[in-house]
Backbone and ligand atoms as CSV (ligand in chain L), in Angstrom:
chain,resi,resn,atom,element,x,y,z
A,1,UNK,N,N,0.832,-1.190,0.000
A,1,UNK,CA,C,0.000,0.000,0.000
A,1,UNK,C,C,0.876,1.253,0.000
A,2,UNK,N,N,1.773,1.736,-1.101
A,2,UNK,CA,C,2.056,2.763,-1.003
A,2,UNK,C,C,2.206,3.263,-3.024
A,3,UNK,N,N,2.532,4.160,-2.702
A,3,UNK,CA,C,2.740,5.427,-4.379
A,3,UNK,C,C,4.428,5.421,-4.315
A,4,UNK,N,N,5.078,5.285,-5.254
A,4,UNK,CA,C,6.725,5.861,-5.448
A,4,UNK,C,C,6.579,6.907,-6.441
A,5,UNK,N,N,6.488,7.937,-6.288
A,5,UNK,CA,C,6.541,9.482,-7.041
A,5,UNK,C,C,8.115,9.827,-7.856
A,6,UNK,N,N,7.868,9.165,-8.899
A,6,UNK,CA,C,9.206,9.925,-9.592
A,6,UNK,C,C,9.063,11.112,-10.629
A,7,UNK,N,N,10.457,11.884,-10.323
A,7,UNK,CA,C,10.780,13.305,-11.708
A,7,UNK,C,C,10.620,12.478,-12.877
A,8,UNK,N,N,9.676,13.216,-14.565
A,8,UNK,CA,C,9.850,12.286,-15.700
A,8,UNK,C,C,11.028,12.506,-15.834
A,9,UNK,N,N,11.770,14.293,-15.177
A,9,UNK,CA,C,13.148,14.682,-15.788
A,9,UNK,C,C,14.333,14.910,-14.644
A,10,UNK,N,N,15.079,14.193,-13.959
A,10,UNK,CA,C,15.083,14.301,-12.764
A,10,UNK,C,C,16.105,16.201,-13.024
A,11,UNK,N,N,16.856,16.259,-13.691
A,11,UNK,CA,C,17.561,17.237,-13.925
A,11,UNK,C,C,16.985,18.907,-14.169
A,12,UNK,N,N,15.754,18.508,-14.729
A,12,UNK,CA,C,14.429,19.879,-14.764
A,12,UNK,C,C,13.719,19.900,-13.695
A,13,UNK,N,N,13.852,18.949,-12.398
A,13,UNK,CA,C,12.992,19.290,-11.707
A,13,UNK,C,C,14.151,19.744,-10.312
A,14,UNK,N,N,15.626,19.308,-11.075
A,14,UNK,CA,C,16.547,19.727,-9.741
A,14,UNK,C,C,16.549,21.262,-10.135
A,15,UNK,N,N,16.105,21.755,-11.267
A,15,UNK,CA,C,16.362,23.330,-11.650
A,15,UNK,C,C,15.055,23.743,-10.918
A,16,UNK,N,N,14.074,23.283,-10.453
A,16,UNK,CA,C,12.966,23.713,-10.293
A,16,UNK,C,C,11.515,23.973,-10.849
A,17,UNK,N,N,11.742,23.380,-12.590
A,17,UNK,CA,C,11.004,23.454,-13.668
A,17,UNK,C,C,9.785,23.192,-13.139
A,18,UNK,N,N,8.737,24.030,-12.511
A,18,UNK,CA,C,7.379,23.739,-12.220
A,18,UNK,C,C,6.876,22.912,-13.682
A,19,UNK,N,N,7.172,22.896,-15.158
A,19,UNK,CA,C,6.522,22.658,-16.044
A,19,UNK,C,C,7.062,21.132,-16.290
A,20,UNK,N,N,7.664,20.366,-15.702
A,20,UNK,CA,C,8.318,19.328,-15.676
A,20,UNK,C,C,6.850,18.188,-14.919
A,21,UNK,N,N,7.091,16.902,-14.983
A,21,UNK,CA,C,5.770,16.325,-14.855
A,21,UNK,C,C,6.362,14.920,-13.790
A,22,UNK,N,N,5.519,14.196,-13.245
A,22,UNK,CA,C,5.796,13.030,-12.022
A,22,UNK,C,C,5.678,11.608,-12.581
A,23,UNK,N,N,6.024,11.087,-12.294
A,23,UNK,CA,C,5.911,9.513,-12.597
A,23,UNK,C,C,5.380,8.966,-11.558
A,24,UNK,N,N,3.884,8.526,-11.153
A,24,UNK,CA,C,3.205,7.948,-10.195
A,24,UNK,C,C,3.193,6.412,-9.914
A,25,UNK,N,N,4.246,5.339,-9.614
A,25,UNK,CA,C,3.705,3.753,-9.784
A,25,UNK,C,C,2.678,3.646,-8.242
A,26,UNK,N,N,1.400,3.554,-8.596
A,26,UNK,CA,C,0.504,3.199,-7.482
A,26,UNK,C,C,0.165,1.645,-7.402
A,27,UNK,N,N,-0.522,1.491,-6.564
A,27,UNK,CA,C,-1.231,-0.191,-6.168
A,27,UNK,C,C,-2.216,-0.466,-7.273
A,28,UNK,N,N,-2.252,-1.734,-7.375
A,28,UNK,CA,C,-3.386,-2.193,-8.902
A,28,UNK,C,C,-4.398,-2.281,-7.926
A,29,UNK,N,N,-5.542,-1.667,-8.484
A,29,UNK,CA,C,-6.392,-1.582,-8.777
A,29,UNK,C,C,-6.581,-0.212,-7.998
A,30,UNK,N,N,-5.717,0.921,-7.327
A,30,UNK,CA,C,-6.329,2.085,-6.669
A,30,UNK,C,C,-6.765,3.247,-7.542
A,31,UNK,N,N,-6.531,3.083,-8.703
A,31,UNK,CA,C,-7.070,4.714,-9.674
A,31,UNK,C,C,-8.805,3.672,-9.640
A,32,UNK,N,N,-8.976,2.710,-10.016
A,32,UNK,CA,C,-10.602,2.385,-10.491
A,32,UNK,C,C,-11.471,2.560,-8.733
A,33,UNK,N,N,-10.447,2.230,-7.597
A,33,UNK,CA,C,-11.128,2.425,-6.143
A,33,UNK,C,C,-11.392,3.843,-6.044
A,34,UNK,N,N,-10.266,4.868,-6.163
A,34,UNK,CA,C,-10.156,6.104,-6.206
A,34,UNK,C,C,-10.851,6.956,-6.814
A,35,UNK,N,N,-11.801,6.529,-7.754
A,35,UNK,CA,C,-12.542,7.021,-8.667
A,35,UNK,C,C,-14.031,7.035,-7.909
A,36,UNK,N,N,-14.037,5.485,-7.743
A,36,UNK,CA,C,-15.659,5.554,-7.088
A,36,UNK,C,C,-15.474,6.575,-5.584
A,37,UNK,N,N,-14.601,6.042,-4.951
A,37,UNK,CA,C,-14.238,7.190,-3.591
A,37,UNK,C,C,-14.112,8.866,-4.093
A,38,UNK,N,N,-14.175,9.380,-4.552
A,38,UNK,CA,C,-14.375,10.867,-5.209
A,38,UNK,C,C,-15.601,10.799,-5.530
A,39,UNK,N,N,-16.427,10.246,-6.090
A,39,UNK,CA,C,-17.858,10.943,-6.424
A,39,UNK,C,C,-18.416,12.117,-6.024
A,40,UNK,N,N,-18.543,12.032,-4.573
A,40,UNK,CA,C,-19.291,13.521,-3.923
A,40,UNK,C,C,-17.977,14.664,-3.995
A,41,UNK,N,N,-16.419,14.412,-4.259
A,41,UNK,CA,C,-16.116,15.746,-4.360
A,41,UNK,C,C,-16.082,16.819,-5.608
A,42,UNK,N,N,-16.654,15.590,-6.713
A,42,UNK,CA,C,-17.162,17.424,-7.330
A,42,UNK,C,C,-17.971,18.211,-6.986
A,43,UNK,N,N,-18.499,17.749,-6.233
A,43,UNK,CA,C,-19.575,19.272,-5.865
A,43,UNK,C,C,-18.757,20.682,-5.387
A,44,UNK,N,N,-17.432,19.906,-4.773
A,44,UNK,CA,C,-16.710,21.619,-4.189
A,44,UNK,C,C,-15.864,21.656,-5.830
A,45,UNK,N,N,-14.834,20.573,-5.942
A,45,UNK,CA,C,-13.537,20.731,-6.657
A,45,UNK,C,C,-14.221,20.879,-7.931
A,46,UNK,N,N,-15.410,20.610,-8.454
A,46,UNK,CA,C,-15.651,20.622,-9.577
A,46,UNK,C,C,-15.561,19.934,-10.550
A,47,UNK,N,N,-16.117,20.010,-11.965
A,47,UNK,CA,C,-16.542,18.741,-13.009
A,47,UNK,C,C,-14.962,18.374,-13.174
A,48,UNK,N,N,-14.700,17.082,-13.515
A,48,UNK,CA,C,-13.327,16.591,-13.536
A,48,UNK,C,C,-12.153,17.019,-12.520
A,49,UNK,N,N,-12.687,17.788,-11.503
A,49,UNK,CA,C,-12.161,17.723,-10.528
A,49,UNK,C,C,-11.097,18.856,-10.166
A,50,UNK,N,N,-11.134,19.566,-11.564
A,50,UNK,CA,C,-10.425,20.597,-12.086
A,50,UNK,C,C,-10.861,22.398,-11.078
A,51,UNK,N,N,-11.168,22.361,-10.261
A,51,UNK,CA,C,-11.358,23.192,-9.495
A,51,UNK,C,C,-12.457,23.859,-9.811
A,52,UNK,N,N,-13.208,24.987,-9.146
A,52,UNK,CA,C,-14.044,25.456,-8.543
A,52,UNK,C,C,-13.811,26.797,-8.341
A,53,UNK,N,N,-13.961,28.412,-8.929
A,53,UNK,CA,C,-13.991,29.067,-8.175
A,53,UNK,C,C,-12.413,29.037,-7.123
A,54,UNK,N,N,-12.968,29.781,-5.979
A,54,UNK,CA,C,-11.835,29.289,-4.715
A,54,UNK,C,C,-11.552,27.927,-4.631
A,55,UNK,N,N,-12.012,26.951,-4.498
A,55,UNK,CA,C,-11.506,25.530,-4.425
A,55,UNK,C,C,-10.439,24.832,-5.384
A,56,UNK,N,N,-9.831,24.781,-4.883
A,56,UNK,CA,C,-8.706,24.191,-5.445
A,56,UNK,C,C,-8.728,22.826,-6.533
A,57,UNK,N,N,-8.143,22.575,-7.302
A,57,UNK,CA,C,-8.142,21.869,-8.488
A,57,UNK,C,C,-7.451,20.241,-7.950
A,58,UNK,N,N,-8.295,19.102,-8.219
A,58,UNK,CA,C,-7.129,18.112,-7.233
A,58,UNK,C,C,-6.735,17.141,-8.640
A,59,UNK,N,N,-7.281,17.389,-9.752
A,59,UNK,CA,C,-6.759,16.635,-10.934
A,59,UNK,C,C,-5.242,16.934,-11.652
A,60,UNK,N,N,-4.723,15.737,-11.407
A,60,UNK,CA,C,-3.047,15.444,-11.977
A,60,UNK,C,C,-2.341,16.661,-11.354
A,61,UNK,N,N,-2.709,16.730,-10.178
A,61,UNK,CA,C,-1.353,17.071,-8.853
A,61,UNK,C,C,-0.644,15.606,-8.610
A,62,UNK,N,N,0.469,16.035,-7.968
A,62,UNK,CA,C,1.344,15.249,-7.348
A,62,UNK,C,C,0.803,14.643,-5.921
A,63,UNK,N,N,0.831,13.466,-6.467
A,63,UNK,CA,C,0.091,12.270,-5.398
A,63,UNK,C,C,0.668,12.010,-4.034
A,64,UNK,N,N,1.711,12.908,-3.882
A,64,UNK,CA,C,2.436,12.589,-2.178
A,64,UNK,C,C,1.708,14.247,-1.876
A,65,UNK,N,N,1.860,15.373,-2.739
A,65,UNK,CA,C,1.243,16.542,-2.250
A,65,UNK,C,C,-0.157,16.120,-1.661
A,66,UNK,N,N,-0.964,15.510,-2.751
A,66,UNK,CA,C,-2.456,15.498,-2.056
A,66,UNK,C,C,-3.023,14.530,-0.803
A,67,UNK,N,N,-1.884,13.704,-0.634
A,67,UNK,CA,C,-1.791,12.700,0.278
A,67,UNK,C,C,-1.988,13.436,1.973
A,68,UNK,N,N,-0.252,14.149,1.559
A,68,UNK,CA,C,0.160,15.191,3.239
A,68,UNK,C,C,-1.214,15.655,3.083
A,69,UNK,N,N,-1.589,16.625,1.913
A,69,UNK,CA,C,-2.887,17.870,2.271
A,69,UNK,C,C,-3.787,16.715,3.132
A,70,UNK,N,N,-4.631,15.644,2.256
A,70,UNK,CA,C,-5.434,14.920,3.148
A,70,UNK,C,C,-5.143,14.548,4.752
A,71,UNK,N,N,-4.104,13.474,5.063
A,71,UNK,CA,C,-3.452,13.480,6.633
A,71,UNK,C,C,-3.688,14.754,7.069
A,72,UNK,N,N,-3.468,15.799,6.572
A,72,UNK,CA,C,-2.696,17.281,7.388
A,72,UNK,C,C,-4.402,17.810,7.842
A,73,UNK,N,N,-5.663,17.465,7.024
A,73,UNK,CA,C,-6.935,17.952,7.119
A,73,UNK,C,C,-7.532,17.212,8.755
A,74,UNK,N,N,-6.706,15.592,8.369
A,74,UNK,CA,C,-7.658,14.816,9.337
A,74,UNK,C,C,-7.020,15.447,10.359
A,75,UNK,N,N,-5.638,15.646,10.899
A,75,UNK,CA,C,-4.657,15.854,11.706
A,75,UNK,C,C,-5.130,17.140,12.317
A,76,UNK,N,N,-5.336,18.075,11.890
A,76,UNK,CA,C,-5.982,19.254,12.212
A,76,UNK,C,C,-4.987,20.306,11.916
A,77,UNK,N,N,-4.134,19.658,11.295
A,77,UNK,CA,C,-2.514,20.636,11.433
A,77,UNK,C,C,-2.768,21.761,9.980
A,78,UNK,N,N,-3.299,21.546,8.872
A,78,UNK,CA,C,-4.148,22.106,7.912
A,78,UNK,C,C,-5.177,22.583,8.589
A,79,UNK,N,N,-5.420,24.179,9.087
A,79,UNK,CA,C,-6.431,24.012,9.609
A,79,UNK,C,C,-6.236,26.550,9.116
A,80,UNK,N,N,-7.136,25.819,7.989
A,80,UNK,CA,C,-7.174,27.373,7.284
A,80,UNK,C,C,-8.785,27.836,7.276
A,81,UNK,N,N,-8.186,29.164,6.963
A,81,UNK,CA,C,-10.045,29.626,6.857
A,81,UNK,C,C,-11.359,28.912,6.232
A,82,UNK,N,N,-10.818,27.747,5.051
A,82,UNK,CA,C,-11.410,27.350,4.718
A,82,UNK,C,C,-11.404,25.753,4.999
A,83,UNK,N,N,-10.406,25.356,5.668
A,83,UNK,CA,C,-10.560,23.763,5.893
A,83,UNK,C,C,-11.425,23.603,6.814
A,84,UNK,N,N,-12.225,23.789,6.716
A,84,UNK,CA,C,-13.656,23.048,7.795
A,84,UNK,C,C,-14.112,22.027,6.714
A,85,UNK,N,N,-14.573,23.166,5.322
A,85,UNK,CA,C,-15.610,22.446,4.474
A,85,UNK,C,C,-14.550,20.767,4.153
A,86,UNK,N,N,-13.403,20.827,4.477
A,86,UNK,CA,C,-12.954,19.384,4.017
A,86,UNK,C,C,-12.921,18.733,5.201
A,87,UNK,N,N,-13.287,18.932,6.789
A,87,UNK,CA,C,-13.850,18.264,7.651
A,87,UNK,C,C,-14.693,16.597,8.137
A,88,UNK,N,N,-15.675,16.675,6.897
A,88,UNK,CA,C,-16.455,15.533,7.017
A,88,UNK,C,C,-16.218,14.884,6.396
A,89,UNK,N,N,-15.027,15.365,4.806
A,89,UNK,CA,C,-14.779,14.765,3.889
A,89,UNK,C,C,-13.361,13.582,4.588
A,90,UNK,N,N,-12.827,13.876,5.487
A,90,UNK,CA,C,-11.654,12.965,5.515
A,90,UNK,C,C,-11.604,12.681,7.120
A,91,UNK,N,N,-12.875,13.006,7.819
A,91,UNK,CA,C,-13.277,12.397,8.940
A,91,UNK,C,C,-12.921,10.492,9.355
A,92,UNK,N,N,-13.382,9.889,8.347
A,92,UNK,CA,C,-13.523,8.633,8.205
A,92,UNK,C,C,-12.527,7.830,7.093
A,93,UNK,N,N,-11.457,8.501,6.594
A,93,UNK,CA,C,-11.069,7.993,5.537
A,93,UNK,C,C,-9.301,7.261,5.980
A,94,UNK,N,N,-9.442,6.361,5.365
A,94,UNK,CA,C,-8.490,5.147,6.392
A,94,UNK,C,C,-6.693,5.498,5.119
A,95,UNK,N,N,-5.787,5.051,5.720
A,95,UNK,CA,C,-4.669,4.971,4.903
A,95,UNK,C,C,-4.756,4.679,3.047
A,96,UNK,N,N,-5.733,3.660,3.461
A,96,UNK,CA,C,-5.478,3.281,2.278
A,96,UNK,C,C,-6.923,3.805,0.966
A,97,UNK,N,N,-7.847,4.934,1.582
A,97,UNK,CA,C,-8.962,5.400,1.143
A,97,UNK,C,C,-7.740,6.850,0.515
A,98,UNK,N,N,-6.795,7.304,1.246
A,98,UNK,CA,C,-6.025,7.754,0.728
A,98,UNK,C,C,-5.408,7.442,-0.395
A,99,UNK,N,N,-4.700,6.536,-0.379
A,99,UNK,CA,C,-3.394,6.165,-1.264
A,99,UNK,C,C,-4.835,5.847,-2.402
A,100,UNK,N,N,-5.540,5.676,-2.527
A,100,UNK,CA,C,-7.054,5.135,-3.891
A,100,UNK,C,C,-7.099,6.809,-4.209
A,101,UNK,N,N,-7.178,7.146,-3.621
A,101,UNK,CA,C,-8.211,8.767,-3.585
A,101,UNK,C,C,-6.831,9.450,-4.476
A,102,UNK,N,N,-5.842,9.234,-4.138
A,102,UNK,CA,C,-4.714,10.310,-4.871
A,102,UNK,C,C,-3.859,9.574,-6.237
A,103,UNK,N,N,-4.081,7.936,-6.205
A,103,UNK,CA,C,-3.489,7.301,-7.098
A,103,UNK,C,C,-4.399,8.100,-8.493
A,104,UNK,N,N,-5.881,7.911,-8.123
A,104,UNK,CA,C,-7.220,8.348,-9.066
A,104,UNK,C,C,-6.840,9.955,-9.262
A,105,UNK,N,N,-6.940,10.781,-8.488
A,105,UNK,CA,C,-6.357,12.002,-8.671
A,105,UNK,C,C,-5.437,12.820,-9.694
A,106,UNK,N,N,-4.242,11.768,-9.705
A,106,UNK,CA,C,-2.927,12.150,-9.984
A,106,UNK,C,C,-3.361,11.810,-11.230
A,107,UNK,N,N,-4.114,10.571,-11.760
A,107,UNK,CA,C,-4.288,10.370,-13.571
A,107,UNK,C,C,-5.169,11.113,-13.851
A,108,UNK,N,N,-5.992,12.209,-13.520
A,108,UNK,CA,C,-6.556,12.884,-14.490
A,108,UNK,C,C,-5.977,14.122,-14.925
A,109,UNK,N,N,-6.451,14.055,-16.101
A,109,UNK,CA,C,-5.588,15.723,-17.011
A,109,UNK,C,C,-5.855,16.613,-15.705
A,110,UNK,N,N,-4.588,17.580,-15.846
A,110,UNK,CA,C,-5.370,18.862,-15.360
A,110,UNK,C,C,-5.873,19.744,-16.032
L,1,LIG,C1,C,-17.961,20.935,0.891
L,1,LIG,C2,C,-16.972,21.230,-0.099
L,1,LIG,C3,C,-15.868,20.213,-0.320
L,1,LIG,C4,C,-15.993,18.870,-0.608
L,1,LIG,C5,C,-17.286,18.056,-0.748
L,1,LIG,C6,C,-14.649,18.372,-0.783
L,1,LIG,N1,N,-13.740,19.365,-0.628
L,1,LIG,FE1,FE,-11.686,19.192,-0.713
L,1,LIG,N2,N,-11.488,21.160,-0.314
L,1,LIG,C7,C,-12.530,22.051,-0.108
L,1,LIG,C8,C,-11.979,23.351,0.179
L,1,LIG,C9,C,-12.787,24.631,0.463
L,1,LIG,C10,C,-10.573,23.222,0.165
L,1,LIG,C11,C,-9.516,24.303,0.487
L,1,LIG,C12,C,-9.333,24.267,1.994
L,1,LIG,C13,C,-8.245,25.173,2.483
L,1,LIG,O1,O,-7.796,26.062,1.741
L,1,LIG,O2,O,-7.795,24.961,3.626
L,1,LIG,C14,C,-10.306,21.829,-0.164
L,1,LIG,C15,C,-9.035,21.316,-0.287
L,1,LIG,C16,C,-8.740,20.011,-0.639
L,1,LIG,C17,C,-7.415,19.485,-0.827
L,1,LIG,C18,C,-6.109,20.255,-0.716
L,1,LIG,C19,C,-5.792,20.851,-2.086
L,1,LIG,C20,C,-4.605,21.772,-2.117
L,1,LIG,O3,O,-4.424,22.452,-3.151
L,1,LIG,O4,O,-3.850,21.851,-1.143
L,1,LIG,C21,C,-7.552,18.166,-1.148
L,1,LIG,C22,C,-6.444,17.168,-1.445
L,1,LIG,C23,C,-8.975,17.873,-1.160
L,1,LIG,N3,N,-9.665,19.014,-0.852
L,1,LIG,C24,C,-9.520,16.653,-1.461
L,1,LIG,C25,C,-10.885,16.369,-1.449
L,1,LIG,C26,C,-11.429,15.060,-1.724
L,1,LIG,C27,C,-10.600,13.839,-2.078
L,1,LIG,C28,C,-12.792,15.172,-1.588
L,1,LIG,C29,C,-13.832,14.091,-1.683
L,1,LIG,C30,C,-13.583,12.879,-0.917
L,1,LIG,C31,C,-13.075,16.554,-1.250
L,1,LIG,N4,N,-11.901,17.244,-1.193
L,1,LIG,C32,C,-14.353,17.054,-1.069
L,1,LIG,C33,C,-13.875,21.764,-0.173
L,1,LIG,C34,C,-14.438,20.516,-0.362
């Protein structure tokens, strides 16, 4: 049960190249789990998941970023003007509702 996050370029991303892209190897079968587990968050993040207004965009980010954000919500240690509304969302959600939720994440376009 875990994600190994690699640079596609390791040398553009030691320069800092925000435009440089990740190599995600996740668990088989967590993008098709990860998928059904997202349903109710388009209503904030929006159609394909691609953000909202203020809400942030969670399609094809980096899958260890959206991981910490999730832990950091349940943890309370994320705890901004607006993290309430993600409150109920990661109340109940176990290690591995994670590692599904961000494997699914990380493959869609942004
Ligand atoms: C009721 C609205 C709402 C729903 C439903 C919701 N979110 Fe969020 N989410 C937010 C808001 C608002 C923020 C920004 C919070 C902040 O800035 O502290 C956020 C932030 C996040 C972040 C951090 C993104 C970043 O750029 O740091 C992640 C990851 C996330 N949500 C995942 C999810 C997932 C996965 C679901 C469904 C299981 C979900 N959210 C459902 C409102 C929602």
């Amino acid at each position: 049960m875990r994600i190994v996050e690699t640079p596609e370029d390791l040398e553009r991303t030691k320069l800092r190249d925000d435009a440089t892209g990740f190599i995600a190897y996740v668990p088989t079968g967590s993008v098709a789990r990860g998928e059904a587990k997202t349903e109710g968050c388009t209503v904030c993040h929006g159609p394909g998941l691609r953000g909202l207004g203020p809400v942030p965009a969670l399609a094809g980010r980096s899958p260890s970023y959206m991981a910490r954000q999730l832990y950091d919500f349940q943890t309370g240690v994320r705890n901004g003007a607006w993290s309430d509304l993600m409150d109920a969302e990661v109340e109940d959600l176990s290690l591995g509702d994670i590692v599904d939720i961000v494997a699914y994440t990380a493959s869609l376009a942004p």
